[in-house]
N, C-alpha and C positions, 0 to 999 in steps of 0.2 A: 504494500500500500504506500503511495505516494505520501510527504509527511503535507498539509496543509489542503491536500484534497478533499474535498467533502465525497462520499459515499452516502446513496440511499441508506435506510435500515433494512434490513431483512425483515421481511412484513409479515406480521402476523396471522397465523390460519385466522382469525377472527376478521379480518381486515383483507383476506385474499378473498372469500369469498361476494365480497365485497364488489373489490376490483374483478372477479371475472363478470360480473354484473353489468360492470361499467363497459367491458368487452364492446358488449350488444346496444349501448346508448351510443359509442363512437359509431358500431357501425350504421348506427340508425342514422346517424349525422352524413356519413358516406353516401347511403343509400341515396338521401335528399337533397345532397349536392349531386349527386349523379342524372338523380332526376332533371334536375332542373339545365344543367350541363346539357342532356339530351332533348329540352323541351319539350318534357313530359307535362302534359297537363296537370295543373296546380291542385284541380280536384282529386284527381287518383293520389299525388304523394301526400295530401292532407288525410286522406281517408288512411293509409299505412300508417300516419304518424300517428293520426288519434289512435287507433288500433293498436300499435304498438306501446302509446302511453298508455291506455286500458289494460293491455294485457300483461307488462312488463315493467315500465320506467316508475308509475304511479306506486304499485308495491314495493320497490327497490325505495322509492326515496320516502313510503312509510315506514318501514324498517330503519334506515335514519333516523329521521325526526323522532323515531321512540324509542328505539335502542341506541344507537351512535351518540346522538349528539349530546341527550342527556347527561350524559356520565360528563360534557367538559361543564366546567364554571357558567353560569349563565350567561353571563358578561363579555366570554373571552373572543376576542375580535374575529378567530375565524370561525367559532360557531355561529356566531350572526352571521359571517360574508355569506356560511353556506346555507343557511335560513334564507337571507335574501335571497341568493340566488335560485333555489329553489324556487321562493314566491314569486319570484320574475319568469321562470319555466313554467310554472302554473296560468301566470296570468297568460305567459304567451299563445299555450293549447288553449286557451281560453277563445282569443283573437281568433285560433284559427279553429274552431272550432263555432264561431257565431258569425264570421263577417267570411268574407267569399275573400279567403289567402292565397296570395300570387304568390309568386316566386320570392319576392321583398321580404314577406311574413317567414314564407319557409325558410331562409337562408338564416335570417334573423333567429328564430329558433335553432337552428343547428349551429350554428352560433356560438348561441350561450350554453346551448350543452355540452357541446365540447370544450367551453373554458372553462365551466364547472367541473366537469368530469377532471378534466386534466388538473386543478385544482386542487380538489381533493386528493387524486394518487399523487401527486408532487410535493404537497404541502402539508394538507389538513391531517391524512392519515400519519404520515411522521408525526407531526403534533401530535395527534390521539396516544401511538403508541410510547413516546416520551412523557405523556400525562397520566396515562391508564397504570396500573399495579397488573402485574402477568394473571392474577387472579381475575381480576374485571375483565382482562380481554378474551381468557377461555371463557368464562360465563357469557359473555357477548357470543360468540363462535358458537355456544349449545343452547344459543335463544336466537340463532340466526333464522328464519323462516322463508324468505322467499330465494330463490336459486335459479338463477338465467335458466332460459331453455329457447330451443330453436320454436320461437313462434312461426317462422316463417311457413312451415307445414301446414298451417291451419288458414295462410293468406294468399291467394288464387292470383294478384295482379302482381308481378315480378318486376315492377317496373325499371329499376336497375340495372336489370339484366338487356336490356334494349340496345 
């Protein structure tokens, strides 16, 4: 090891689970730029996107907001960034889920997910695991509930793939 280099930490099973989670939000953010890169009509990647907030993203960031973020200080600056950002992800599926989202809306969305996303694995989870006692973070790990899975099985429009 280089002496003055900083090094990741090696991440916690409670906190991998985590990140393969996030796997499937990057690539949702992919899929939506691809779309739109191919001028795919704004209604088909809207309809993937809610779909896949419903099926996927919406459980992964309840699992947070009640397991994760709890355990830090109520106060501490990047618990709120990631509250906030959340609630900006929220509002966004909101927009595009009420008002007829173009390209602008989508891009905008995929956006903020992926600085979120990238966030948290870069940042917030180091924090966590520098804050947590190794006892909180297995108890997190055997209270973890939701767990990525290939929704795409269950979604008929590939648009991505175009």
């Amino acid at each position: 090891m280089e002496i003055g280099k900083r090094y990741p930490l090696k991440r916690h099973e409670a906190l991998v689970k985590f990140s393969h989670e996030h796997h499937n939000g990057l690539l949702l953010c992919w899929k939506i730029r691809r779309g739109i890169k191919h001028k795919i009509q704004p209604d088909r990647i809207s309809a993937y996107t809610l779909f896949f907030f419903e099926e996927d993203l919406k459980k992964h960031f309840k699992e947070e907001e009640e397991k994760l973020f709890p355990r830090l200080d109520p106060n501490d600056p990047l618990r709120l960034q990631a509250i906030g950002e959340h609630q900006k992800i929220y509002s966004l599926i909101e927009r595009i889920r009420n008002e007829m989202a173009g390209y602008d809306e989508l891009n905008e969305f995929a956006d903020a997910l992926d600085r979120h996303i990238r966030f948290e694995e870069r940042i917030l989870f180091n924090h966590i695991q520098t804050r947590l006692q190794d006892a909180e973070l297995t108890e997190l790990a055997n209270s973890h509930q939701h767990a990525a899975c290939d929704i795409d099985t269950s979604w008929n429009d590939h648009f991505w793939n175009q």
